[in-house]
MIDOMAR-72689 format. One record per atom (N, C-alpha, C): residue in three letters; y, z, x. Coordinates in steps of 0.05 Angstrom, whole numbers, plus 5000, padded with zeros to 4 digits. Layout:
! MIDOMAR-72689
alaYZX...
! end
This chain:
! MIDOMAR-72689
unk525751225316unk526151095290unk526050785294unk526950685316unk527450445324unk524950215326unk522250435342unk520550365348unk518550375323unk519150495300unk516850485276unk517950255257unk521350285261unk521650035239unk522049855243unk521349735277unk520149455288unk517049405282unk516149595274unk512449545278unk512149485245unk514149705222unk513749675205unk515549345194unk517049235204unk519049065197unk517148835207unk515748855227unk513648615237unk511948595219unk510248885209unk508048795189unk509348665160unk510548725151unk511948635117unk512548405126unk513848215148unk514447975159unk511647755159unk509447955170unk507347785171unk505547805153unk506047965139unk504047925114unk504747805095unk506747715100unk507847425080unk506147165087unk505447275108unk503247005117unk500047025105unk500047035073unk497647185063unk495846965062unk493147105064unk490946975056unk490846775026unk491946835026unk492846804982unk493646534990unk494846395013unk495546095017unk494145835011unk491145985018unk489145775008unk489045535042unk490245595054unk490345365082unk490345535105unk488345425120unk488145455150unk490745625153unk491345785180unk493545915200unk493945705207unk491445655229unk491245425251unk488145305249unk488245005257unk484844955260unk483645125281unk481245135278unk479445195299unk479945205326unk479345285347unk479545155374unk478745355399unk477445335420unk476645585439unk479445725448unk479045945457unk481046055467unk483246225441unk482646195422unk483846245396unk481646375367unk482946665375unk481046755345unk482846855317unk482846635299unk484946685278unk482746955261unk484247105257unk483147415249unk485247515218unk483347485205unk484647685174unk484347945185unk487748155176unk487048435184unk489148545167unk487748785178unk490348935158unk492248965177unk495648985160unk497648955167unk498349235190unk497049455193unk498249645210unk497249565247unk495349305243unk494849175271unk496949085283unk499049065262unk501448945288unk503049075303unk502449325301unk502749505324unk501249485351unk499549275352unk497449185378unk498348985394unk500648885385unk501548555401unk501448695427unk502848805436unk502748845467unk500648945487unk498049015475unk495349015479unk493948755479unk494548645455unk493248385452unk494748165474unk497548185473unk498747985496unk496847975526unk496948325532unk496548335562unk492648155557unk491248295538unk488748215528unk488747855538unk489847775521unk490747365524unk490947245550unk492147535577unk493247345596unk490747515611unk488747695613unk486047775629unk484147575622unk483647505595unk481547415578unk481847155570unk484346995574unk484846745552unk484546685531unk483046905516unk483546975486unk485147085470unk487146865456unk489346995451unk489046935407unk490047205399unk489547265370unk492347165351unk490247045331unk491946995305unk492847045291unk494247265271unk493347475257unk494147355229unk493047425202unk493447325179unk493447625169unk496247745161unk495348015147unk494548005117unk492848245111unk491548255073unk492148495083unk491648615054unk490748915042unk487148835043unk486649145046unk483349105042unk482948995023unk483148974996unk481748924970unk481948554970unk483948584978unk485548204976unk483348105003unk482648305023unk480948105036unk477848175037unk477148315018unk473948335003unk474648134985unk476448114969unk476747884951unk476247604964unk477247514985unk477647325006unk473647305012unk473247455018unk470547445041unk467747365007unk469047594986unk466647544966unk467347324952unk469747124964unk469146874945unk469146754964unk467846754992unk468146575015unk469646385024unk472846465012unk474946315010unk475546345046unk474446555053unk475746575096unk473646375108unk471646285099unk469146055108unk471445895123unk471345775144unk472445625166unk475045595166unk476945835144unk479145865154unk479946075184unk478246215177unk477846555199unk476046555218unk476446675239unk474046675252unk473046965255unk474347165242unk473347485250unk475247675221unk474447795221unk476347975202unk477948235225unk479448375216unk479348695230unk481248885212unk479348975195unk480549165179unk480449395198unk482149715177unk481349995191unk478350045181unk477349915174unk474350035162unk472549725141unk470049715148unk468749455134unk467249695109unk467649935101unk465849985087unk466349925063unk468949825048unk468349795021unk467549515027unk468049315050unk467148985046unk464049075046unk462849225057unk459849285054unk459049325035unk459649425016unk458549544986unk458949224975unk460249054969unk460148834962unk457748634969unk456648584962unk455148394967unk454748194977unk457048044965unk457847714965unk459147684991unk461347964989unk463047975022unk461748125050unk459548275040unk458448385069unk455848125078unk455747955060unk453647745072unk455147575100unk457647635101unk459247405113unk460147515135unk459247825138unk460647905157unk458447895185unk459147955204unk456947785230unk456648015252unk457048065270unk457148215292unk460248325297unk459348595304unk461448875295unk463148915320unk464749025333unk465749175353unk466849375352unk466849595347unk469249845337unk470849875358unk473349895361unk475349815374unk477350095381unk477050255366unk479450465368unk478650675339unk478650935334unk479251005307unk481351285299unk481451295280unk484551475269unk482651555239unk482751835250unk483051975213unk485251875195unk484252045163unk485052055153unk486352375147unk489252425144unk488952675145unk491952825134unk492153075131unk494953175117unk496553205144unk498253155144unk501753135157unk504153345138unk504653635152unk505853765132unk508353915151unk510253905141unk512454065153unk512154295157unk511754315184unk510954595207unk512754925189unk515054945180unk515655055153unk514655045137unk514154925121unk512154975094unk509355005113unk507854915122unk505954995135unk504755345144unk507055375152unk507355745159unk506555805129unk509355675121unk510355855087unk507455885076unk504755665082unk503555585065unk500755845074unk500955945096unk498856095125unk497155885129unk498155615135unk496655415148unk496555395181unk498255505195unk499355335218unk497755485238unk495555705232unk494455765253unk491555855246unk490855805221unk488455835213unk486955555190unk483155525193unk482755375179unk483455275153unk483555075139unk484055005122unk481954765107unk481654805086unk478554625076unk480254485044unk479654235044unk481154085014unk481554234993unk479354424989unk479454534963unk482254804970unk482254854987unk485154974993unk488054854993unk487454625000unk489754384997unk490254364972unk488054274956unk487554204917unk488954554909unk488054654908unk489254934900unk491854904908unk492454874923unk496254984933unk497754704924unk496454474913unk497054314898unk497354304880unk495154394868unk495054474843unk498054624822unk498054854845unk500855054834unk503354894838unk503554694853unk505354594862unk507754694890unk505754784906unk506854934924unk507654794951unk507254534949unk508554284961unk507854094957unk509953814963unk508653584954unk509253374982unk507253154966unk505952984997unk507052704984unk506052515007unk506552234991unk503852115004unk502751894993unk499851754997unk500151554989unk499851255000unk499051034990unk497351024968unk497450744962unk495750674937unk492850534943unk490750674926unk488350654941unk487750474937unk488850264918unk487649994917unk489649784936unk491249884954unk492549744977unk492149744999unk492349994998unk491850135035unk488850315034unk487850315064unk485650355069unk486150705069unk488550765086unk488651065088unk488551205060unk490251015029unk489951195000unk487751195004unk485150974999unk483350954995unk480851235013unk481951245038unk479751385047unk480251625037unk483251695033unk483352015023unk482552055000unk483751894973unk481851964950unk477751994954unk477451794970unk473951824971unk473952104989unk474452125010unk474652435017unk474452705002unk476952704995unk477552884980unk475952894950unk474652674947unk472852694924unk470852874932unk469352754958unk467052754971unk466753104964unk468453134984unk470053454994unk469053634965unk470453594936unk470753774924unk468453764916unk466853534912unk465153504897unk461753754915unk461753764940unk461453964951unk458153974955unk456453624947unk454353654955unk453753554979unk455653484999unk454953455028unk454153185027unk452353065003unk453052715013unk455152524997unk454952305006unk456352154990unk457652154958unk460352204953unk458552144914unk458951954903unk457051984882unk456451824865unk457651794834unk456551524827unk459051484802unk458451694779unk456151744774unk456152014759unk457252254765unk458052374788unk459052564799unk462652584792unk463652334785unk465552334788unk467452464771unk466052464738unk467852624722unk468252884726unk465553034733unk465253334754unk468053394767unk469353194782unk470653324803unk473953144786unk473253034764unk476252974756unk478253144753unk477853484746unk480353664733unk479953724765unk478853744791unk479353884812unk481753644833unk481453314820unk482353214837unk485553174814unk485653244791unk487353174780unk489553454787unk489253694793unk489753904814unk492153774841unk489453634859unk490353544874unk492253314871unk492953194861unk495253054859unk496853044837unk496753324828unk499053434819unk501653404842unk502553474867unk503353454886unk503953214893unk502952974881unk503952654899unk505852664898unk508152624906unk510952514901unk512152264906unk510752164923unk510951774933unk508651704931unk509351494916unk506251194929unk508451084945unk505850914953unk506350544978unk504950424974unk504550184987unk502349954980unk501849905011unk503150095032unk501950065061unk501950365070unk501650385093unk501250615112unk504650685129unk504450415137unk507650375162unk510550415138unk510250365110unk512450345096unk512850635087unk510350715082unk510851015073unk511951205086unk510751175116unk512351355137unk515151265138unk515351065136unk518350985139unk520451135117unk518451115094unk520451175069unk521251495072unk518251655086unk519252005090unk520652005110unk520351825131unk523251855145unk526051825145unk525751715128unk528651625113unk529851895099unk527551885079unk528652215069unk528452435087unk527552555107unk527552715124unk530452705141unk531752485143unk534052455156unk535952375144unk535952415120unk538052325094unk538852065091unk537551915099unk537751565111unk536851375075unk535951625055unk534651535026unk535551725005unk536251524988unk536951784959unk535551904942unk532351944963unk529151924945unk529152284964unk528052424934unk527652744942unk526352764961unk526752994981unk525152964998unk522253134997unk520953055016unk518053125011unk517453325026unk514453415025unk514153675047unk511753535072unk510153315059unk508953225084unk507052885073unk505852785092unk504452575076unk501152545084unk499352465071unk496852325075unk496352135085unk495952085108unk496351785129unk494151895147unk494551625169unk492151595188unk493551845209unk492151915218unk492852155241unk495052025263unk494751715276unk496151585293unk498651475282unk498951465254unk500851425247unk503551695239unk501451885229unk503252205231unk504452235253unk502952185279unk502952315306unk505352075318unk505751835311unk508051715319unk510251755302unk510351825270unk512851945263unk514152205274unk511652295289unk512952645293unk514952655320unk515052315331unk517552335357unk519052215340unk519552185308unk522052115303unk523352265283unk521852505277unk523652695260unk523852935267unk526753055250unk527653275260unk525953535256unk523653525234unk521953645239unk519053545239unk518153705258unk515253585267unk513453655237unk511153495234unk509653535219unk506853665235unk505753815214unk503354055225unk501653945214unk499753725233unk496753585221unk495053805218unk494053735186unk491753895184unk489153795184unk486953935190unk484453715192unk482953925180unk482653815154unk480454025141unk477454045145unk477454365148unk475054455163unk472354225153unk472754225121unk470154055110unk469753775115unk471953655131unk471153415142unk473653245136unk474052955141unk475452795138unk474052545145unk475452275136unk474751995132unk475151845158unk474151795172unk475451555205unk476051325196unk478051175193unk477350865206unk477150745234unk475250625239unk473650585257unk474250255270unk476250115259unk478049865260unk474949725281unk473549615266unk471749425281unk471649195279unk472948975304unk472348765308unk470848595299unk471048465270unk467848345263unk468048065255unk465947925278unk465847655266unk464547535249unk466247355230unk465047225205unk463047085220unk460547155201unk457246985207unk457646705201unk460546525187unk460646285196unk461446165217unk462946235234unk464646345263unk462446105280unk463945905296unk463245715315unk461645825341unk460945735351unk459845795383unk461545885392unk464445805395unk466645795410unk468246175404unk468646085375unk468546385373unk467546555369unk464446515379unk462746745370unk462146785409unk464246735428unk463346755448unk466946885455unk468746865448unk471846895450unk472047225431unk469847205415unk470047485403unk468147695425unk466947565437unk464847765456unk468347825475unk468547585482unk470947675519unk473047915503unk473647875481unk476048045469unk475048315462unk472748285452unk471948675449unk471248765469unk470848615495unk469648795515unk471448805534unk474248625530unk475848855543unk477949095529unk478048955502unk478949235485unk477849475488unk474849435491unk473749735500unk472949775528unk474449655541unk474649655568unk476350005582unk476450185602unk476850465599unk480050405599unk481650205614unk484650175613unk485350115589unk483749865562unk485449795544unk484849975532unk482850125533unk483150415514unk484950595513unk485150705537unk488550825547unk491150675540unk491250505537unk492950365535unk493950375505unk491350335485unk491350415455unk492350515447unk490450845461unk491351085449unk494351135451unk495751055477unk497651195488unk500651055471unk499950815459unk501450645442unk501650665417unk498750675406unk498650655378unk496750955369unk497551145388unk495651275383unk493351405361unk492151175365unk489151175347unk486851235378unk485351415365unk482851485391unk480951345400unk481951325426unk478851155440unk475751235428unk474151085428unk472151015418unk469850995442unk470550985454unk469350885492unk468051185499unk465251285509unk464651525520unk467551505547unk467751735558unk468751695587unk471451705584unk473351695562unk475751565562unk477551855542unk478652045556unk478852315544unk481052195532unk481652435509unk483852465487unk485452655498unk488252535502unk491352555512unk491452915491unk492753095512unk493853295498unk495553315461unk496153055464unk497053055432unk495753115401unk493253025411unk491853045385unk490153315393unk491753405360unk490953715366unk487453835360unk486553525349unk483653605352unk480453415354unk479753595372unk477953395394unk475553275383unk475253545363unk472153395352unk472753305321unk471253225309unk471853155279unk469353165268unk469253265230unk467353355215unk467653025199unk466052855201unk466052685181unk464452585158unk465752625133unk464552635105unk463552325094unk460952385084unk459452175078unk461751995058unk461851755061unk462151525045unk460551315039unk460851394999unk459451184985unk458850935002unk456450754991unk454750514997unk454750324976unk455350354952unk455950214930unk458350144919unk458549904906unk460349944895unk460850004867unk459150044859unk459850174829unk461050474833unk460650684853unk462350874862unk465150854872unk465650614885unk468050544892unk469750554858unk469050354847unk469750274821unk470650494800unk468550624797unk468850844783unk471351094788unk471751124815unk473251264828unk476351224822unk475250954830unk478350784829unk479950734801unk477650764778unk479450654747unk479651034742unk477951184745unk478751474746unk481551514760unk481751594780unk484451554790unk487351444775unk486751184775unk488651054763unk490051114729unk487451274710unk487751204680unk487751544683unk486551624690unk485351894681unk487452114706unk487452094740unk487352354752unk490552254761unk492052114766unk493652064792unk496352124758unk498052244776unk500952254751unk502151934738unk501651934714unk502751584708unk505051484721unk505551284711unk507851074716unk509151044692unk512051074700unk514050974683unk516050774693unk514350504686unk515950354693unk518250074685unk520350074696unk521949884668unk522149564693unk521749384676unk522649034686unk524748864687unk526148824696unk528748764684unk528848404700unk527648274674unk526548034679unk528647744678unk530147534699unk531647394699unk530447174675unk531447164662unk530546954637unk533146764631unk535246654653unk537346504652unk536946174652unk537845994639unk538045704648unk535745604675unk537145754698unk534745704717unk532745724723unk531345894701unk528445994699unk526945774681unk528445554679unk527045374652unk523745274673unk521645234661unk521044974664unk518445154679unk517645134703unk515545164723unk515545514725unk518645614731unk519645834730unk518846034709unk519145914684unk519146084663unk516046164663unk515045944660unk512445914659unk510946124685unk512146174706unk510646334732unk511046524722unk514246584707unk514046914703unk512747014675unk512046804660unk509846934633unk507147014651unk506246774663unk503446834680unk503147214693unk505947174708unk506347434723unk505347654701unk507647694690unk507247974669unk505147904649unk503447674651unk501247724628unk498147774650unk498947694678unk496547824700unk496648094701unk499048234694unk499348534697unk497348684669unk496648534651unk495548634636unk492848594625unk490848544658unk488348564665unk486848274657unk488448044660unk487747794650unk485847764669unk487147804696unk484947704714unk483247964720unk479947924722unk478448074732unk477448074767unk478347884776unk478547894808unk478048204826unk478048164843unk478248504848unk480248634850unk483048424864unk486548514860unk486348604832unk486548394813unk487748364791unk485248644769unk482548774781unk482148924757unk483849254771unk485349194800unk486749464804unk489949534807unk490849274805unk493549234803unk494649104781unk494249294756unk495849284731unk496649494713unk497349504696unk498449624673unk496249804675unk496650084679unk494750324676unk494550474648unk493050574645unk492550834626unk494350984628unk495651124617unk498151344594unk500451124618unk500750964617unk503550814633unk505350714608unk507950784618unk509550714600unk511650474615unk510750224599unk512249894608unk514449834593unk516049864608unk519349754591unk519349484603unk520349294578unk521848984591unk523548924588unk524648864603unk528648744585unk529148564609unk528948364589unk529748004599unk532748004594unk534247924607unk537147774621unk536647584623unk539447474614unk539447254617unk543447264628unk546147114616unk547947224610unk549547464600unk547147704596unk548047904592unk545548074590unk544748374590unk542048484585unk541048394559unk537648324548unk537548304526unk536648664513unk535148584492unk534048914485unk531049024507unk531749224510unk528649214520unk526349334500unk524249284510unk522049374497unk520349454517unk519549774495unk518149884513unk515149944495unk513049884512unk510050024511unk508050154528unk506550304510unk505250494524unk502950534514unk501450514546unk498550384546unk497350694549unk494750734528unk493250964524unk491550924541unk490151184543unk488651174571unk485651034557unk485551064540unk482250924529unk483050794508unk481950434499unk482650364475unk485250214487unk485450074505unk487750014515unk488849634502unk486549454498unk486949214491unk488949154472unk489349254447unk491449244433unk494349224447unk494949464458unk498149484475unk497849244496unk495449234509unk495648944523unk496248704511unk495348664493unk495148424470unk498348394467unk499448594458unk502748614460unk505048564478unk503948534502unk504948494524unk505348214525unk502448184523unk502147894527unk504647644508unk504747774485unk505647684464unk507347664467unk509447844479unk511447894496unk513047674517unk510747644536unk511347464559unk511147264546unk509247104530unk509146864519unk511546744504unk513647014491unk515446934482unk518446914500unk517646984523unk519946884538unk521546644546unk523446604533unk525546294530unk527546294559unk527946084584unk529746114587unk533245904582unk534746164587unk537145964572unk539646214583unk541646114579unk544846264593unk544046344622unk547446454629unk547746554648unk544946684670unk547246914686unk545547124702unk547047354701unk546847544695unk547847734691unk546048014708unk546048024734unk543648174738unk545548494743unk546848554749unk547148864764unk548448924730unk549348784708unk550348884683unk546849014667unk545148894677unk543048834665unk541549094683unk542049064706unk540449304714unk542149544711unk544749624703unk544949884695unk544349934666unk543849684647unk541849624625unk539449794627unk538149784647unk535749874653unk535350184663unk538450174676unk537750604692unk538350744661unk540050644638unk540750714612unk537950744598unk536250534590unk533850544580unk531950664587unk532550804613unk530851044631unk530551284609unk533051334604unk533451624596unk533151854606unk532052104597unk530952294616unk528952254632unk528952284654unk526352284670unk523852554669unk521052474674unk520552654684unk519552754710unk518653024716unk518152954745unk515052924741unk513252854725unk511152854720unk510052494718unk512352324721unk510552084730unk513152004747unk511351774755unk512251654783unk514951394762unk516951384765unk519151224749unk519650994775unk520150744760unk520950574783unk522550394760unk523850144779unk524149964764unk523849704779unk523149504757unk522949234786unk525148954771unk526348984788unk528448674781unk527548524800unk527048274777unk526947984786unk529647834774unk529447554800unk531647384794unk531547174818unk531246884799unk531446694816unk535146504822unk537246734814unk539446654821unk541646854835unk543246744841unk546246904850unk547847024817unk548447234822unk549747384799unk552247184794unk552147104762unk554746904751unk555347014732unk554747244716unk555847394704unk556647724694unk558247764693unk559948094696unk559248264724unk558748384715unk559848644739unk557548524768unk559148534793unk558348384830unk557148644834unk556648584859unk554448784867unk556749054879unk559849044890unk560549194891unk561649364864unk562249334854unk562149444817unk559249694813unk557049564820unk555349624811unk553749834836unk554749844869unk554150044878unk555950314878unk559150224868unk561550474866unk559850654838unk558850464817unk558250654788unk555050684796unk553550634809unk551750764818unk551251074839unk553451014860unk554651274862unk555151484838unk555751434816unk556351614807unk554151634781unk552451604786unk549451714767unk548151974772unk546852104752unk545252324752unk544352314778unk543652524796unk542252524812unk538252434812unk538152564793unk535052464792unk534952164783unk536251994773unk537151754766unk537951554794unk539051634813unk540251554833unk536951464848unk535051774839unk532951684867unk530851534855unk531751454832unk529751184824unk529750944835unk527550844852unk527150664866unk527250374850unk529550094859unk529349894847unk526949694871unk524749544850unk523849344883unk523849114873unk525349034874unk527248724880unk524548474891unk524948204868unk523848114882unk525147824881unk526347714901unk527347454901unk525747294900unk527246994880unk525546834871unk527746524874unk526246314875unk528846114874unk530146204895unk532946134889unk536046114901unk536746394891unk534446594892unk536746854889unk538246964915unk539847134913unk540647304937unk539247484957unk538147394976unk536647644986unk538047995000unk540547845009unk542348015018unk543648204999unk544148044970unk545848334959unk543348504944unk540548404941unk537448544932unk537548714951unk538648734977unk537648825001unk539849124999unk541049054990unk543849334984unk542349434963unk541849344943unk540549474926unk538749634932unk536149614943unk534649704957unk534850004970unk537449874990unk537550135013unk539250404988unk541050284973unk542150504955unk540050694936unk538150524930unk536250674913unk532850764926unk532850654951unk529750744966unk528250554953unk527850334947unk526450184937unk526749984969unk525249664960unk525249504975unk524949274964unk525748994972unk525648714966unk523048654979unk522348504960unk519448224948unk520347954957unk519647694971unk520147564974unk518247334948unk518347114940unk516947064920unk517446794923unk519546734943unk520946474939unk518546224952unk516746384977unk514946184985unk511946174983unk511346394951unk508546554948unk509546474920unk506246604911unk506746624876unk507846824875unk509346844850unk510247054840unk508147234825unk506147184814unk503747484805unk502747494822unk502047484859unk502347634874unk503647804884unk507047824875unk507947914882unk508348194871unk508448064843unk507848334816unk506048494826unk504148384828unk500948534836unk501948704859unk502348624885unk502848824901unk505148944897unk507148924880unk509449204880unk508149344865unk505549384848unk503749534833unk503449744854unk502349714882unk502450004900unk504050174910unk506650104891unk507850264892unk509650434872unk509150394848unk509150514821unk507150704818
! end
């Protein structure tokens, strides 16, 4: 446990260091390759260290989510900030246009399926654990509801992403790629399949963390029966729970990421010669061993065998789209049409201290949530189809909330309302936040188990009015159970508290936003992957 929630506690630490800064890491210089990647690389420092002191090439890392850094590459905002990218996979930066022009010379470095992780119990229960298994058998026993999984959000993490295209691929059942016409075809087969989601994330490392938590009663969030993650990441939760999970690798194939080393085609002499010394000893036969045996993701190297752990040697891998108008399509499907909605409530600081710059960030915020920006973040991290948006601004005490709900087609109007909404936000009194957020578990009402319920409090101060944060975790103890496992994700702002957000958090399975040295509709945007 120790060892995942250092790797996972490193990535959320350093992806505060986002591309979204607009400024250099570091300037230029030999011996130094500042690299955009995704956040589950920071499980590599001790590869990359020994790497720095063979090679003298020692790495920078700037973490993104894929989409934020196809966004990055197709507005050539990484041009002489970066000198290489290293996502788990360049194929959606390929389908882009603007962003695969920029990309330069490749290295594939290591790769990890995508794949089901299921409790060796339900597994039996399911007659999985010793015979084939193919998606459309997964989708079926999903379907009935005969266990449930948890999966990132495909517009955050690369692993949601490869499993929805997978599992599309999969049902859709013509052996290549599909395509954006194909897609309504396989909507009632994928809307089946994730009948069963029971968690999002907006990473890979946070999700495992969160079923481990519930697996060891460490979370007041139901527990689950298994999750959709990269194979290397299953295979290192299974030395930390009390029950092992039973990877399945369906017979019809599965998605690789193939994490390749790639330097931006604007990239100096300097580093287009510091990126050669670094991939060639990454795929050197020791740093491969070395990989696997750490992060276990599979060597890539002929010559360099796979460790008894991974229970399987060969792999079926299913065509992925080349366009992006299939990406696209997939992705507003999913979101409006196949994945279970969101019910989610805001419980927005609107006190004295929000006057001025403040107020003004947080209209921006909740009026980006309602597709203002067309960016590539901002057309997949907002206000969805059948979602139901509660707001209730605090200030000295809860105000009323208001709630709307966005239809899955025909949606501009309820947006228009939103907007109208945020625009009218005044700030003035007190802070009243934990009076305000049981304001909010009240305005819940019944739950259902048919969408995903969250809530997100913001606040740029220390609580100055009514009920302290111990008040408010004794009468949270004593809430409905299904109420209790509603996740709050906290995002500090200003001079708020990070410490008593941080109690909050661990009591409800949610997690704290930092906002105080970023914009705040970045921040909105990414707690979107996890609603």
């Amino acid at each position: 446990m120790r060892k995942l929630a250092a790797v996972v506690a490193l990535a959320l630490a350093l992806t505060a260091c986002s591309e979204n800064e607009g400024n250099p890491i570091s300037p230029a210089e030999p011996g130094k390759l500042r690299i955009l990647a995704g956040s589950e690389l920071a499980d590599l420092k001790p590869v990359l260290d020994k790497a720095a002191e063979t090679t003298g090439v020692r790495v920078e890392f700037t973490f993104s989510g894929t989409i934020e850094g196809a966004q990055a590459l197709a507005s050539g905002s990484v041009d002489s900030r970066y000198d290489a990218v290293w996502f788990s996979s360049n194929r959606y930066l390929e389908a882009l246009p603007e962003a695969g022009r920029r990309l330069g010379n490749q290295t594939k470095i290591m790769a990890s399926p995508v794949v089901l992780g299921i409790a060796e119990s339900k597994a039996k229960a399911l007659g999985w654990a010793d015979k084939p298994v193919t998606w459309a058998d997964i989708a079926t026993a999903a379907g009935t509801k005969s266990f449930s999984y948890g999966m990132t959000d495909p517009s955050s993490s690369n692993s949601g992403f490869s499993a929805l295209v997978g599992v599309a691929s999969a049902l859709a059942g013509t052996g290549s790629a599909i395509s954006a016409d194909q897609i309504a075809k396989v909507t009632p087969d994928l809307k089946k399949f994730f009948t069963a989601q029971a968690m999002s994330a907006g990473s890979s490392g946070w999700l495992s963390e969160a079923y481990q938590r519930r697996a060891t009663g460490g979370d007041p969030g139901e527990k689950i029966d298994g999750l959709i993650n990269y194979e290397s990441v299953l295979l290192t939760l299974n030395t930390q729970l009390p029950e092992k999970l039973k990877l399945i690798y369906p017979t019809d194939g599965v998605v690789t990421a193939d994490y390749p080393l790639t330097l931006l085609a604007s990239a100096n002499d300097a580093a287009r010669g510091d990126h050669q010394k670094l991939g060639d000893y990454l795929r050197g036969a020791d740093a491969q061993k070395s990989i696997m045996e750490s992060s276990k993701r599979r060597p890539v190297v002929p010559g360099v065998a796979l460790s008894g752990e991974f229970g399987q040697q060969s792999l079926v891998e299913l065509p992925f789209p080349a366009k992006q108008e299939a990406f696209d399509a997939l992705l507003s499907a999913y979101f409006d049409q196949i994945r279970k909605p969101s019910r989610t409530l805001y419980v927005l600081d609107t006190s004295g201290s929000m006057s001025g710059d403040r107020i003004e960030a947080l209209r921006a915020a909740v009026t980006g949530l309602t597709g203002a920006s067309d960016d590539l973040v901002g057309r997949y991290r907002k206000f969805r189809g059948r979602e139901e948006v509660t707001l209730l601004p605090f200030n000295s005490g809860p105000g009323q909330p208001t709630t709307f709900t966005i239809p899955e087609t025909g949606q501009d109007a309820e947006l228009e309302r939103i907007r109208e909404f945020a625009r009218g936000l005044k700030a003035n009194g007190g802070t009243a936040i934990y009076d305000s957020l049981d304001a909010a578990y009240a305005a819940l009402g019944s739950l259902s188990p048919d969408k995903f319920t969250s809530i997100v409090l913001m606040t740029d101060g220390e609580n100055s009015n009514g009920s302290d944060i111990d008040t408010w975790e004794r009468k949270h103890q004593s809430r409905k159970a299904d109420l209790k496992r509603v996740p709050v994700f906290s995002v500090v702002f200003g001079e708020g508290d990070k410490s008593e957000l941080e109690r909050v958090a661990t009591a409800t399975g949610g997690r704290v936003f930092d906002a105080r040295d970023g914009a705040l509709s970045d921040v909105f945007r990414e707690i979107r992957g996890y609603q």
